[in-house]
DODOKE-516997 format. One record per residue (C-alpha): residue number from 1; residue in one letter; x, y, z. Coordinates in nm, 3 decimals, decimal comma, padded with zeros to 5 digits, always signed. Example, Ala and Ser with C-alpha at 12.3 -4.5 7.8 and 13.67 -1.06 7.14 Angstrom:
{node 1; 'A'; {+01,230; -00,450; +00,780}} {node 2; 'S'; {+01,367; -00,106; +00,714}} 
This chain:
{node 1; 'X'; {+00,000; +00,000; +00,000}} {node 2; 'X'; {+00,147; +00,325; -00,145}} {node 3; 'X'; {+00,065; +00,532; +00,211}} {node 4; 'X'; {+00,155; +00,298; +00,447}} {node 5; 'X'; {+00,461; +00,251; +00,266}} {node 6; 'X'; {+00,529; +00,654; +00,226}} {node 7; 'X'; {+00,451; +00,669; +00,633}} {node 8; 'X'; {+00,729; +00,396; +00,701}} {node 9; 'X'; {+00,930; +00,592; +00,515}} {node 10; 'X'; {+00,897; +00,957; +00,657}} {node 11; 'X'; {+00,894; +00,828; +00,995}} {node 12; 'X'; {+01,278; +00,693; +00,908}} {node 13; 'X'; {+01,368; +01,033; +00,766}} {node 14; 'X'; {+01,178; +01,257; +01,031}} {node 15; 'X'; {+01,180; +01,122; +01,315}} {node 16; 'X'; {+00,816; +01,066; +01,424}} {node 17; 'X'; {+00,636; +00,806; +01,600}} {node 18; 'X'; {+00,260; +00,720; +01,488}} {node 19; 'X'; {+00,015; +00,693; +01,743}} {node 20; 'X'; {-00,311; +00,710; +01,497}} {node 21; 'X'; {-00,433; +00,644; +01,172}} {node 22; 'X'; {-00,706; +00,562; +00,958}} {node 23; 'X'; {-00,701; +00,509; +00,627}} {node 24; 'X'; {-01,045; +00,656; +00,392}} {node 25; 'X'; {-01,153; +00,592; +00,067}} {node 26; 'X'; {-01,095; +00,917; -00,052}} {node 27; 'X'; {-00,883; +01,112; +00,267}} {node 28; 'X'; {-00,664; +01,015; +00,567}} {node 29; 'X'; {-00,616; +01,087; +00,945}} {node 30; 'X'; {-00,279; +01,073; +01,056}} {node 31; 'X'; {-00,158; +01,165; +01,450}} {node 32; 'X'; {+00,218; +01,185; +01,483}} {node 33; 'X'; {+00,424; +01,247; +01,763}} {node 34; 'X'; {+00,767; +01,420; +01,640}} {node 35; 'X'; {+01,048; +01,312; +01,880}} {node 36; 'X'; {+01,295; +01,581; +01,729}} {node 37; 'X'; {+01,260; +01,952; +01,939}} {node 38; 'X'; {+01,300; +02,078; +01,548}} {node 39; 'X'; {+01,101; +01,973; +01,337}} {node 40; 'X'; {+00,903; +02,054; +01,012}} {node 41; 'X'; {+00,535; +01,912; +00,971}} {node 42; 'X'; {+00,537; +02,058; +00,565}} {node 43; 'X'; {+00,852; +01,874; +00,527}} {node 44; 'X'; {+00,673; +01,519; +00,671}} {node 45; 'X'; {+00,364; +01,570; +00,474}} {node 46; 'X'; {+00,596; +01,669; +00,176}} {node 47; 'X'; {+00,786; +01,318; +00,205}} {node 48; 'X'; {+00,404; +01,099; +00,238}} {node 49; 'X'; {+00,245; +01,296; -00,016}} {node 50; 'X'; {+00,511; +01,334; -00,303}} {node 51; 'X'; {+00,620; +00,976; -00,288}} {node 52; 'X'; {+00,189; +00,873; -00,261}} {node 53; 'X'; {+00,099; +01,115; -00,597}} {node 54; 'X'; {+00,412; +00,976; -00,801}} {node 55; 'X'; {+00,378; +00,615; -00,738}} {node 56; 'X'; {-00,013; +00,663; -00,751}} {node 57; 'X'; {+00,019; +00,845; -01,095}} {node 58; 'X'; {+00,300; +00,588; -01,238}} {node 59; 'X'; {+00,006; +00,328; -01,158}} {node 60; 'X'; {-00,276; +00,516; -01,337}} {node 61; 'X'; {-00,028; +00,549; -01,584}} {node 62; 'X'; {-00,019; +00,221; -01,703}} {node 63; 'X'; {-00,279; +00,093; -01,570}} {node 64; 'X'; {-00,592; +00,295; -01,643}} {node 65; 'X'; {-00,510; +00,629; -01,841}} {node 66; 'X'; {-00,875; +00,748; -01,811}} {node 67; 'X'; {-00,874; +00,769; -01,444}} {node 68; 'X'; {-00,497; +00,957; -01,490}} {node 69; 'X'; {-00,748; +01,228; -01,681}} {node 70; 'X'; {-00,937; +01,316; -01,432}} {node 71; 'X'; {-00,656; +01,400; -01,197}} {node 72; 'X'; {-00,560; +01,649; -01,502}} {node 73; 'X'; {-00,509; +02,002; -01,378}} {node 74; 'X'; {-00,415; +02,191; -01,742}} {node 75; 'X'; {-00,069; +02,289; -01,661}} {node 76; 'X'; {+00,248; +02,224; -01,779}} {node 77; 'X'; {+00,456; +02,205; -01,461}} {node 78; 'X'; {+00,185; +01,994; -01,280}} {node 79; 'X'; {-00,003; +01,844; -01,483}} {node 80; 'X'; {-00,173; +01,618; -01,213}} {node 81; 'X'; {-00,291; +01,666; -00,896}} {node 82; 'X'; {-00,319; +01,337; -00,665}} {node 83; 'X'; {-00,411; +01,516; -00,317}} {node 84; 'X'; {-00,686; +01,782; -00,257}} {node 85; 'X'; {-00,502; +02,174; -00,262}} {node 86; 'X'; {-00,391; +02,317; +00,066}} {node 87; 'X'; {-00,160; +02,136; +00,361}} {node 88; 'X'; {-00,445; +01,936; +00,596}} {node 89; 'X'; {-00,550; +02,034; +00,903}} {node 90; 'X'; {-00,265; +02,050; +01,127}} {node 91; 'X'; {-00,278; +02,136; +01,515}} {node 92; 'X'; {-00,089; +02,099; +01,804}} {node 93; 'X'; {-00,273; +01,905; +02,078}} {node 94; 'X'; {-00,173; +01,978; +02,452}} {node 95; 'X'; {-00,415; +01,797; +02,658}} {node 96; 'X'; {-00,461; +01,401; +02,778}} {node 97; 'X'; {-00,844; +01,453; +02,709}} {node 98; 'X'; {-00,798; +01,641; +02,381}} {node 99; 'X'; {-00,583; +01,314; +02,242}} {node 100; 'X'; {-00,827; +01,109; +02,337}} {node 101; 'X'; {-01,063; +01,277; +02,151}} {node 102; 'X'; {-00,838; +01,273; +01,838}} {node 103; 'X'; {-00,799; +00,929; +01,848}} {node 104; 'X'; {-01,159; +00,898; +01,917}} {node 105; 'X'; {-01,281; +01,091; +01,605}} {node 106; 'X'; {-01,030; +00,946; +01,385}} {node 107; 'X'; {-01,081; +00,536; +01,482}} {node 108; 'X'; {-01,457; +00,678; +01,423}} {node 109; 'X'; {-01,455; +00,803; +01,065}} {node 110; 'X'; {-01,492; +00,459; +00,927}} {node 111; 'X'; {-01,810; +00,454; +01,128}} {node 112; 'X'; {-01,976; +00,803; +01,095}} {node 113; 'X'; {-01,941; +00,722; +00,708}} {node 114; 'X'; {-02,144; +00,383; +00,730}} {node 115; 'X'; {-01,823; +00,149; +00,579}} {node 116; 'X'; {-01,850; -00,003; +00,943}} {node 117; 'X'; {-02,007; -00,026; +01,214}} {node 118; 'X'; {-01,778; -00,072; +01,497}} {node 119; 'X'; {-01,438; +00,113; +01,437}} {node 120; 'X'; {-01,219; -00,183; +01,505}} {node 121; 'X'; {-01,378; -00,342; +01,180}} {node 122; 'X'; {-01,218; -00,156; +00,959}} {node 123; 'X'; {-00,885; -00,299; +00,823}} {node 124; 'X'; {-00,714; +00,037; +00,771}} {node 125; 'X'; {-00,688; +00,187; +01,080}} {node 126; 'X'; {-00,486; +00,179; +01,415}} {node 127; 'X'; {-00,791; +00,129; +01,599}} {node 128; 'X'; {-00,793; -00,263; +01,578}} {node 129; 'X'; {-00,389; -00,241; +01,708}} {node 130; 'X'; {-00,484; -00,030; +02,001}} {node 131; 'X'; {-00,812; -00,246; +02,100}} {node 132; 'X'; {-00,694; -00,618; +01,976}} {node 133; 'X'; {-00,317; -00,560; +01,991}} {node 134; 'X'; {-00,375; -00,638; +01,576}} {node 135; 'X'; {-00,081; -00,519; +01,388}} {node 136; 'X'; {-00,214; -00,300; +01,063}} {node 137; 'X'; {-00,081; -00,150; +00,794}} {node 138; 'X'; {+00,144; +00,141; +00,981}} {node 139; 'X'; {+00,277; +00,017; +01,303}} {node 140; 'X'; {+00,195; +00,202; +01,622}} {node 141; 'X'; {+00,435; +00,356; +01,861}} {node 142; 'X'; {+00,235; +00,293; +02,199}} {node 143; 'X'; {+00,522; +00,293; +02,416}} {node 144; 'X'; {+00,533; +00,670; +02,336}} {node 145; 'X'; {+00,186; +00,711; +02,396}} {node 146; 'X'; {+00,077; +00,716; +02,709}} {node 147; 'X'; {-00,200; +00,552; +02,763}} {node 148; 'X'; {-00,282; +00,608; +03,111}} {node 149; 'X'; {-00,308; +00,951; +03,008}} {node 150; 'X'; {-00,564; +00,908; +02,734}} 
């Protein structure tokens, strides 16, 4: 899987630990912990999303040129766009309640959208490795997560 691999990867580069995911047909929710002081959240999503689009686009490529069209933007320097415009939500979150909420909302999504309808039955998410110790498609860092706090 293109993200999961892409996550693997940027967590190598830049130093973060996952704590939540979930994986949508059409969008992602992605809770990182950066264990660097410095660190540069354009310059993680930059790594996930570039190496996502290009390998996504190479498929569509050769695989089904019709559905490479309608990622078609009409210019010359990009001519495709794989992700939706603008950088994701990004916040900072502070409080032991306030992360459980986050992980809360995004285990959820699968649920709220009617794919589901318990969050730990959907494949592509870290709910099912925080509630069944299930291992998914990104490993989670719960040792860095505390738990106890959330």
């Amino acid at each position: 899987m293109y993200f999961a691999e892409a996550v693997a990867k940027a967590r190598e580069k830049h130093a973060f630990d996952v704590w939540a995911y979930v994986i949508m047909p059409e969008h992602v929710h992605l809770l990182i912990w950066p264990r660097l002081e410095i660190y540069s959240i354009s310059a993680i999503l930059k790594s996930i999303k570039q190496s996502v689009s290009r390998k996504a686009i190479g498929w569509l490529r050769r695989e089904n040129p019709t559905g490479l069209a309608q990622l078609a933007t009409g210019q010359k320097d990009n001519p495709y766009r794989f992700w939706q415009d603008g950088g994701g939500y990004d916040r900072n979150i502070r409080k032991a309640e306030t992360l459980r909420k986050a992980i809360d909302y995004i285990h959820g999504n699968p649920v709220k959208r009617g794919l589901v309808e318990n969050p730990e039955d959907w494949p592509w998410s870290s709910c099912r490795s925080w509630m069944l110790d299930e291992e998914g498609p990104i490993p989670i860092d719960k040792e860095s997560c505390n738990l106890s706090l959330v």
